[in-house]
One Martini backbone bead per residue (centre of mass of N, CA, C, O) as a GRO file, in nm:
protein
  348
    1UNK     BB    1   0.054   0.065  -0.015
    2UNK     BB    2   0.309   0.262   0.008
    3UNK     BB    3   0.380   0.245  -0.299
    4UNK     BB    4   0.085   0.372  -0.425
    5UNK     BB    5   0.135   0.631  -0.256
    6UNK     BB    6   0.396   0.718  -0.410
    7UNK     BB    7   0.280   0.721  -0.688
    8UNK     BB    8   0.040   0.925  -0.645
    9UNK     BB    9   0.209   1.170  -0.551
   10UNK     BB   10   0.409   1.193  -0.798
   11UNK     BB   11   0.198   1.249  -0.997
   12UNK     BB   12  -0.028   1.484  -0.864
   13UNK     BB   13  -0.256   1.345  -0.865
   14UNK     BB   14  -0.581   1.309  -0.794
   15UNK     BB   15  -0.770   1.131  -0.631
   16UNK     BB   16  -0.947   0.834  -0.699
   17UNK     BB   17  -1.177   0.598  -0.665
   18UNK     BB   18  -1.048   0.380  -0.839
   19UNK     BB   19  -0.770   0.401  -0.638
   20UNK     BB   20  -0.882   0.311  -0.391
   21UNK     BB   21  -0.984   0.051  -0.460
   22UNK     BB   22  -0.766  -0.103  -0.564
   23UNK     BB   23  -0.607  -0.058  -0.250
   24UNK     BB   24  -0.832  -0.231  -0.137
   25UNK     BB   25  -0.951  -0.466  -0.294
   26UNK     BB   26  -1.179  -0.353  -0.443
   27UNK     BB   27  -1.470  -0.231  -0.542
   28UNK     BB   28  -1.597   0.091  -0.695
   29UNK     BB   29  -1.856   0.047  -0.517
   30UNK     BB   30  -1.772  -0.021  -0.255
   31UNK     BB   31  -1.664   0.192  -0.213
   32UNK     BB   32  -1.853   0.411  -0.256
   33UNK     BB   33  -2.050   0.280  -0.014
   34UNK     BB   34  -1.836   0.393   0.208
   35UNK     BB   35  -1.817   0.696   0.145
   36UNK     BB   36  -2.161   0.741   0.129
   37UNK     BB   37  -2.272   0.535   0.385
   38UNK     BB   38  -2.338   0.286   0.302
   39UNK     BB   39  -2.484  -0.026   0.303
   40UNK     BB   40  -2.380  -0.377   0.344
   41UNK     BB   41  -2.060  -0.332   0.429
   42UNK     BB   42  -1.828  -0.552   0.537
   43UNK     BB   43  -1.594  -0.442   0.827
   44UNK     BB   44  -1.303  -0.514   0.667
   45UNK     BB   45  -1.370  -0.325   0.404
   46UNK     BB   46  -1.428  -0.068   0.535
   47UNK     BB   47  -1.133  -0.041   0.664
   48UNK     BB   48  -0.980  -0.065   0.373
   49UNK     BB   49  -1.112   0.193   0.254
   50UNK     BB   50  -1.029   0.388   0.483
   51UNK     BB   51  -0.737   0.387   0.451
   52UNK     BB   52  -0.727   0.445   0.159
   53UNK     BB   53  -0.817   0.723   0.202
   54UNK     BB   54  -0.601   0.843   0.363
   55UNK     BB   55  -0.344   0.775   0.189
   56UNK     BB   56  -0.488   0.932  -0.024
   57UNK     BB   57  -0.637   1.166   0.015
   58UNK     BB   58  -0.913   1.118  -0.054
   59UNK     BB   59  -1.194   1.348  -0.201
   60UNK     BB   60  -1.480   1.403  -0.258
   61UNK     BB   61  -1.721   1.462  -0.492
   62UNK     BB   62  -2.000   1.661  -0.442
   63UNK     BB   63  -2.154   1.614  -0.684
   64UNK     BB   64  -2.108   1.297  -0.721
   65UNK     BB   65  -2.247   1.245  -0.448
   66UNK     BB   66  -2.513   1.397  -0.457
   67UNK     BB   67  -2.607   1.178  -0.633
   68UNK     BB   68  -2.557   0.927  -0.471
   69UNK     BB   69  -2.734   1.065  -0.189
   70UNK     BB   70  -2.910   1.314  -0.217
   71UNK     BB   71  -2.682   1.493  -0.090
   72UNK     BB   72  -2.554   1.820   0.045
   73UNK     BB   73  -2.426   1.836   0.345
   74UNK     BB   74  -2.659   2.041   0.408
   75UNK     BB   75  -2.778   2.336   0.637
   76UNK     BB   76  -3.008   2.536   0.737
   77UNK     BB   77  -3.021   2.866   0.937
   78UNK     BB   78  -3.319   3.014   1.041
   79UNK     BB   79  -3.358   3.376   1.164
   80UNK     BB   80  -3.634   3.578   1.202
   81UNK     BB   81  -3.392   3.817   1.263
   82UNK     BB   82  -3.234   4.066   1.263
   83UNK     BB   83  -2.865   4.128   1.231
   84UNK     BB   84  -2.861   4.260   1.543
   85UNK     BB   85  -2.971   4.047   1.715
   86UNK     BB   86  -2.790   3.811   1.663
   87UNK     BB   87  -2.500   3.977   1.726
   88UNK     BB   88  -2.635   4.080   2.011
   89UNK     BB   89  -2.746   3.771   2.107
   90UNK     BB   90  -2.614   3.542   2.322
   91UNK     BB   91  -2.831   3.323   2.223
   92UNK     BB   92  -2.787   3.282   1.942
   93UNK     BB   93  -2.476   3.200   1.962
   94UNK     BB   94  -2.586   2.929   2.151
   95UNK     BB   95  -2.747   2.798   1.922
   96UNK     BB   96  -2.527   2.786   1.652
   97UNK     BB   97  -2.290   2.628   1.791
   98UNK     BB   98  -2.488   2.373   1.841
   99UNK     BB   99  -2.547   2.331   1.568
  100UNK     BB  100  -2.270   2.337   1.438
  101UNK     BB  101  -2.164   2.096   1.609
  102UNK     BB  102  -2.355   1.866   1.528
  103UNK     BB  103  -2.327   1.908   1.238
  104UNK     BB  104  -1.988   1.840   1.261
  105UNK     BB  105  -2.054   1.547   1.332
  106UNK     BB  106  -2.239   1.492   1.046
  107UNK     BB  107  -2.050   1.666   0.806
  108UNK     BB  108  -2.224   1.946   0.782
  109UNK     BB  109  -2.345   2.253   0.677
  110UNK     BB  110  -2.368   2.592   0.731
  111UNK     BB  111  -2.667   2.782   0.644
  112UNK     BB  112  -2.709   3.158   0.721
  113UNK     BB  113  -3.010   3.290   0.793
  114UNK     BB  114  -3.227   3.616   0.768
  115UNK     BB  115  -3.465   3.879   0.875
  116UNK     BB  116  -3.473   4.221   0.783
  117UNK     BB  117  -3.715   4.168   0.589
  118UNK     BB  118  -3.994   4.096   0.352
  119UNK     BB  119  -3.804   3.998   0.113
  120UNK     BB  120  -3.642   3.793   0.220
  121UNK     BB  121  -3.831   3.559   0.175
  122UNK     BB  122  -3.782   3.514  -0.129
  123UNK     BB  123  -3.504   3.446  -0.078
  124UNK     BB  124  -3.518   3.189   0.074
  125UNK     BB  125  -3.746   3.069  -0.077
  126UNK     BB  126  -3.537   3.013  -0.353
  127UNK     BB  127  -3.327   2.864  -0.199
  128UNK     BB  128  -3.475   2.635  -0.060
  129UNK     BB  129  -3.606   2.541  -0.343
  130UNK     BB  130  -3.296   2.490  -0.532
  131UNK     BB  131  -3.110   2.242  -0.370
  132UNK     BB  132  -2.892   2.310  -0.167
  133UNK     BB  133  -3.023   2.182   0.095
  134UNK     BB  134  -3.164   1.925   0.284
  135UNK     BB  135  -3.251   2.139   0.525
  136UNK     BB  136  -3.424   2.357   0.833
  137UNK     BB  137  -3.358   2.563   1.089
  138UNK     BB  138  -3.613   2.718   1.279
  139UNK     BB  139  -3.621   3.036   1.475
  140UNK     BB  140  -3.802   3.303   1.603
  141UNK     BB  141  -4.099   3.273   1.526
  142UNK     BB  142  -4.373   3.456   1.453
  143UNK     BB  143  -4.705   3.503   1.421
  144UNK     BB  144  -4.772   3.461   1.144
  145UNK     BB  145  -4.488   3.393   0.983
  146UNK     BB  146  -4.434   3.395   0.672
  147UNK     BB  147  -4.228   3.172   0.677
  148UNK     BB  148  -4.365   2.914   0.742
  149UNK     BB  149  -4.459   2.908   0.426
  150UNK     BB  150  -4.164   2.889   0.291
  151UNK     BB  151  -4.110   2.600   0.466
  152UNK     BB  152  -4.325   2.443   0.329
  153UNK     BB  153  -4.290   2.521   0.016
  154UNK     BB  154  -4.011   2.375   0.000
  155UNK     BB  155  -4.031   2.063   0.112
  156UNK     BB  156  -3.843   2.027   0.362
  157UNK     BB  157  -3.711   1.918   0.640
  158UNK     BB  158  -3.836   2.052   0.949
  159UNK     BB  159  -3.672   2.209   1.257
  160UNK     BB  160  -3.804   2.388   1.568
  161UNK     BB  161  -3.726   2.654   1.769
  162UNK     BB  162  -3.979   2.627   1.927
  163UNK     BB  163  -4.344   2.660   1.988
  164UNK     BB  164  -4.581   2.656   1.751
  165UNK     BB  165  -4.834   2.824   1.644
  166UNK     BB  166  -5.134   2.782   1.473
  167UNK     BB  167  -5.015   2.979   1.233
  168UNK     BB  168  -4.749   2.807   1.191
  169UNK     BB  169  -4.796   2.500   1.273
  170UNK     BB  170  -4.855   2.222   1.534
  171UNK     BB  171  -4.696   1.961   1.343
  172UNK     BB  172  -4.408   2.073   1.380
  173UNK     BB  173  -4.122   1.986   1.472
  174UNK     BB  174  -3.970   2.052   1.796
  175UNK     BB  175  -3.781   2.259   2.043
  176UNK     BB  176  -3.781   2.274   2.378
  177UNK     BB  177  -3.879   2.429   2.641
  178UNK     BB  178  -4.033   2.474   3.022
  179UNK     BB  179  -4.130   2.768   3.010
  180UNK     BB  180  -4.380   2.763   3.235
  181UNK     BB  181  -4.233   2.594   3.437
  182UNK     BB  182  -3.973   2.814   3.493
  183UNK     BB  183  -4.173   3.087   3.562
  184UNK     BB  184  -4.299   2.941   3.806
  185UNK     BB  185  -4.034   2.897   3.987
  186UNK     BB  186  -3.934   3.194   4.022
  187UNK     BB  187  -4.220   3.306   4.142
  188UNK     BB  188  -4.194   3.107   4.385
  189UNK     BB  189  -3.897   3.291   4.467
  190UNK     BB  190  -4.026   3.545   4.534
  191UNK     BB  191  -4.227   3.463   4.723
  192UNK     BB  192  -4.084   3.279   4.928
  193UNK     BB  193  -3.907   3.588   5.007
  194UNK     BB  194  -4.178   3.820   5.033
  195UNK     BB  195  -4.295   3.886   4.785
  196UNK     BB  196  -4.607   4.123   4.722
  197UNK     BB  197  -4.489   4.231   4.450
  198UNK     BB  198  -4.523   4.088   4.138
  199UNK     BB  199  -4.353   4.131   3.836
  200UNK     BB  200  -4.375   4.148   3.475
  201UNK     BB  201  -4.135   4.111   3.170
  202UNK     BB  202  -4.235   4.120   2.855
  203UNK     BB  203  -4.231   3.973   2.589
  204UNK     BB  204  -4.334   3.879   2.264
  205UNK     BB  205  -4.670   3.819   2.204
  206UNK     BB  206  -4.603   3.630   1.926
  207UNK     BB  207  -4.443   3.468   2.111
  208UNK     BB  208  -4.437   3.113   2.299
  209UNK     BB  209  -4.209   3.182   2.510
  210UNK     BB  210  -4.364   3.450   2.615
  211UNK     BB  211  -4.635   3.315   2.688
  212UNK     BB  212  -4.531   3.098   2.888
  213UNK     BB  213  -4.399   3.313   3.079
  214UNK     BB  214  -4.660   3.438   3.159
  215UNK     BB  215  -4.798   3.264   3.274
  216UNK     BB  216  -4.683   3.122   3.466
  217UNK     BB  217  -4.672   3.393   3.650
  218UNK     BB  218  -5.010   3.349   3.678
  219UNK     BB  219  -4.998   3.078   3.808
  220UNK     BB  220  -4.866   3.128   4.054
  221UNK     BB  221  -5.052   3.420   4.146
  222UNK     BB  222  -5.282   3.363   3.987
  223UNK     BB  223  -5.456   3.692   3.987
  224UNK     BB  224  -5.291   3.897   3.865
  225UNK     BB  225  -5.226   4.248   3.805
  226UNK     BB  226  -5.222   4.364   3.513
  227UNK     BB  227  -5.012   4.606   3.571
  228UNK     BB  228  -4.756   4.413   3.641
  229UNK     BB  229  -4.757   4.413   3.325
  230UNK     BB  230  -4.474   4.467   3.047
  231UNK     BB  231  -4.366   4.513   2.752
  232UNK     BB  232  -4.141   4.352   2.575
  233UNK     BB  233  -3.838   4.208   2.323
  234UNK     BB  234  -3.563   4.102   2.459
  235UNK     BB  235  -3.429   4.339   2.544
  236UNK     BB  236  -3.271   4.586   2.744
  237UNK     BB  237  -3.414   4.841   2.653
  238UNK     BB  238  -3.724   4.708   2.705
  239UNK     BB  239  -3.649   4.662   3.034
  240UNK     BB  240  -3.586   4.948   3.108
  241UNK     BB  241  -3.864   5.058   3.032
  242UNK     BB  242  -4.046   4.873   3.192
  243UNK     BB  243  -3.923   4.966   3.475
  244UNK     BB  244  -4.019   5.250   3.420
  245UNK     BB  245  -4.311   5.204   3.431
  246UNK     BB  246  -4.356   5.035   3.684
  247UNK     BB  247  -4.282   5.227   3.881
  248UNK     BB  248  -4.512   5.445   3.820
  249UNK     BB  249  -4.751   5.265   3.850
  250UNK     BB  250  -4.553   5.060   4.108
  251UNK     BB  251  -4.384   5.144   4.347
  252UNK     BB  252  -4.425   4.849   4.509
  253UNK     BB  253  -4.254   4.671   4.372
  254UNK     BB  254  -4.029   4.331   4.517
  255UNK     BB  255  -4.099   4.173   4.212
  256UNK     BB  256  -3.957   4.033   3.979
  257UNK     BB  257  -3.984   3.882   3.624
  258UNK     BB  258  -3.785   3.822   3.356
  259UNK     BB  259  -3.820   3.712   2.981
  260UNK     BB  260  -3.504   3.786   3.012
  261UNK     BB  261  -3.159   3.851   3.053
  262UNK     BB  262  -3.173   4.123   2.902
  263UNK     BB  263  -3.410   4.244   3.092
  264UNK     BB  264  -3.280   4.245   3.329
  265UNK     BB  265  -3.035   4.419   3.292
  266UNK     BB  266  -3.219   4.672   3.242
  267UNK     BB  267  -3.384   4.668   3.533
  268UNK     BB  268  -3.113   4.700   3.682
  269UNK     BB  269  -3.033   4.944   3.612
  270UNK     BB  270  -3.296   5.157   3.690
  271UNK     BB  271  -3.267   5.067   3.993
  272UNK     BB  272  -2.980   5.200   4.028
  273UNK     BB  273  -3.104   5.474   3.891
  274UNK     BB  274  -3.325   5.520   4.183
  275UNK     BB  275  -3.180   5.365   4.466
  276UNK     BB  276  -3.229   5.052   4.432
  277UNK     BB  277  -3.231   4.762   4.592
  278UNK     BB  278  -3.027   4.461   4.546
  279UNK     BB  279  -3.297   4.274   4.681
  280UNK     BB  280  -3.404   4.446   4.923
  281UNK     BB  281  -3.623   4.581   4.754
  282UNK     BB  282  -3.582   4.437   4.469
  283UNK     BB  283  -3.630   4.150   4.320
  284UNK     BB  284  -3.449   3.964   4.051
  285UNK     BB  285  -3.559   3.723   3.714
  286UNK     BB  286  -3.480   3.528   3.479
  287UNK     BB  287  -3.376   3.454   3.179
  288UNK     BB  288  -3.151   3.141   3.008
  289UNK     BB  289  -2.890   3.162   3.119
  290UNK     BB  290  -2.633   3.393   3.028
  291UNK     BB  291  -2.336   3.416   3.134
  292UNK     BB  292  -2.271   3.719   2.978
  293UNK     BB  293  -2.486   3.828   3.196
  294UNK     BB  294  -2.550   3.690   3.485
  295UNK     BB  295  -2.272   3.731   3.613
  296UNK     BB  296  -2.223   4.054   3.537
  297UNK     BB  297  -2.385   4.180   3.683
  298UNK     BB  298  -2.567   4.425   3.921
  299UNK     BB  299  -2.603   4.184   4.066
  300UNK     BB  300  -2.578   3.876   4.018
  301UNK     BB  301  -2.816   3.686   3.887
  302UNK     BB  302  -3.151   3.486   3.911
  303UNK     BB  303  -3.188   3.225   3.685
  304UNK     BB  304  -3.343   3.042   3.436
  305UNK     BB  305  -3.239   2.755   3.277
  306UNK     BB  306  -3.127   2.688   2.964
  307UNK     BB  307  -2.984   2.446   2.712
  308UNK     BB  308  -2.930   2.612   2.444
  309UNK     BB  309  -2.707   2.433   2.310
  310UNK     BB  310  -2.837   2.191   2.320
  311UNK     BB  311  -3.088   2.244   2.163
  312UNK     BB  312  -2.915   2.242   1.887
  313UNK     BB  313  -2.827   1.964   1.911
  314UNK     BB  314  -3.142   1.856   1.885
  315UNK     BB  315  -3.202   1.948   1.617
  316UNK     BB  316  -3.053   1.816   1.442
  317UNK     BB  317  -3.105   1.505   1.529
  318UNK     BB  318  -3.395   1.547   1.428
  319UNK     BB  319  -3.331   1.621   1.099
  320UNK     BB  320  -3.162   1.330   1.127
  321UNK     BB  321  -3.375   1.190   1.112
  322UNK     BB  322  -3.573   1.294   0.870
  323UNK     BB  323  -3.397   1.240   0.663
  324UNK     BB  324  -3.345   0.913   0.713
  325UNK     BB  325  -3.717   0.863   0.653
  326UNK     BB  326  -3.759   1.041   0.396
  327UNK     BB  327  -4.064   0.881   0.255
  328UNK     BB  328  -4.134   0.620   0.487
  329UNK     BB  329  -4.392   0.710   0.636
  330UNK     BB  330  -4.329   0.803   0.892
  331UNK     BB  331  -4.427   0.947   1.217
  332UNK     BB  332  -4.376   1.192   1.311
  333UNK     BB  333  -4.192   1.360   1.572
  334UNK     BB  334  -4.211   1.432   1.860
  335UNK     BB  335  -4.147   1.661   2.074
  336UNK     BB  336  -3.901   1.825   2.229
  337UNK     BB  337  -3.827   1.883   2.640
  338UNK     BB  338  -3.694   2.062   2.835
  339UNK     BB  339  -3.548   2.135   3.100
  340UNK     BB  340  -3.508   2.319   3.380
  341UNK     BB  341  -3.310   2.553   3.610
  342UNK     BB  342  -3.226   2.714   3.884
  343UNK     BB  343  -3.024   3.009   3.924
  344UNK     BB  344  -2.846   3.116   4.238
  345UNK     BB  345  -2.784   3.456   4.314
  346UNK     BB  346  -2.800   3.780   4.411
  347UNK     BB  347  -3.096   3.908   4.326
  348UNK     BB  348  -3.303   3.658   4.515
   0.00000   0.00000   0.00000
């Protein structure tokens, strides 16, 4: 074999498939079925075939596998949110890097859309109709959004980050945590340690995340005051704006719960420059637990954690579930929900 490395390399030619097999001592096609994954082929020849691969640094030919495989192996990764929101919110980063590394254990390619405005629908569109990826990861979509209908129209596997709305589509696989069960639990440490006026800190209307942690918060607390809830938007600057409307109208306030740590580090900012301690005047609990904001605040957050990350590899894991599925009639995939956890810092 390492004869034939050596003639490979002298002559500087590109290794061929035909080479590989010839080095392994197989057919052409038995090579094909080991490079391409497929099955079918004893474990002595698959070892054989791989040496052959490794020697000769042969490269498959990606049109060519693809003609082969059906697969394109890439994967699109759809974020409803315009490009400030993706680079700024460091959700987004944690749940991409889970999506890419889990990709790259998969050998596919990650290919990353965003929705600026309404035109970019048509340009995902045609992306996605074109047969450039085998499927879909789509996340951050809110209620009738437009996306929704270009992933169906598109006709590829899909799988959503998020618990979809019935104008998404409630049939649609998707992966989420349980939002609901853990602003319950939030709310409930904010009770337990004797807040008496607890508000919440509320997401975008039309996302499922931010209604099941409204509701949670409405759980805990039986039937609070419309008043205590405030409206943002996930923004540090809308936590900051609703912490500052809520005093202005509640100003007996001494328990927050916000739909997410970039709204709590805005109303702890609020709470601070109105000369309010925390805890001591007003406790306050985040969502997410995203290390680079709760770790950092002043004083350091008390917030719900979800597995941002994993949750990205749980989603790989389900499309790719649904690619090698596909066509064979099998019924939807369950969605999965994962758990929260309390993680207790300074804050409450």
């Amino acid at each position: 074999m390492k004869g034939a490395h050596v003639a490979e390399q002298t002559t500087g030619a590109r290794p061929t498939l035909e080479a590989v097999a010839a080095l392994a001592g197989v057919s052409r096609a038995t090579a094909s079925r080991v490079v391409n994954g497929g099955a079918g082929v004893r474990a002595p020849l698959v070892d054989r075939v791989r040496q052959a691969v490794e020697e000769l640094g042969y490269v498959p030919n990606l049109a060519a596998r693809t003609l082969v495989t059906r697969r394109n192996d890439a994967v699109a990764v759809v974020i409803a949110e315009p490009e400030f929101r993706i680079f700024s919110d460091p959700f987004f980063q944690e749940q991409v890097r889970g999506i890419s590394r889990e990709l790259t254990a998969h050998d596919s390619q990650l290919v990353l859309l965003w929705v600026e405005d309404q035109g970019d629908h048509d340009r995902i569109a045609r992306y996605l109709g074109g047969g450039h990826v085998d499927g879909a990861l789509a996340f951050s979509l809110h209620d009738e959004d437009e996306l929704a209908a270009v992933l169906r129209r598109a006709k590829i596997p899909t799988v959503l980050g998020g618990r979809p709305t019935d104008g998404i589509g409630p049939d649609m696989p998707y992966v989420d945590c349980d939002n609901r069960g853990g602003a319950r639990e939030a709310v409930r440490l904010l009770v337990d340690r004797g807040c008496r006026t607890v508000a919440h800190l509320a997401g975008p209307r039309d996302q499922t995340s931010a209604a099941d942690r409204a509701d949670g918060w409405r759980d805990a607390l039986g039937a609070p005051d419309p008043d205590l809830l405030c409206q943002g938007d996930f923004t540090a600057e809308s936590g900051a704006r609703a912490m500052a409307e809520l005093l202005e109208r509640r100003p007996d306030v001494d328990g927050v719960f916000a739909a997410n740590d970039l709204m709590a580090s805005g109303a702890l900012r609020v709470l601070r420059e109105r000369g309010l301690r925390v805890p001591e005047d007003v406790a306050v609990v985040g969502f997410d637990d995203v290390a680079s904001i709760a770790e950092h605040t002043d004083p350091p957050l008390t917030t719900v954690r979800q597995d941002i990350e994993g949750m990205g590899r749980l989603m790989v894991r389900l499309l790719m579930r649904l690619l090698n599925e596909h066509g064979s009639g099998a019924p939807a995939p369950d969605p999965l929900i994962t758990p929260t956890t309390l993680v207790r810092r300074a804050s409450a």
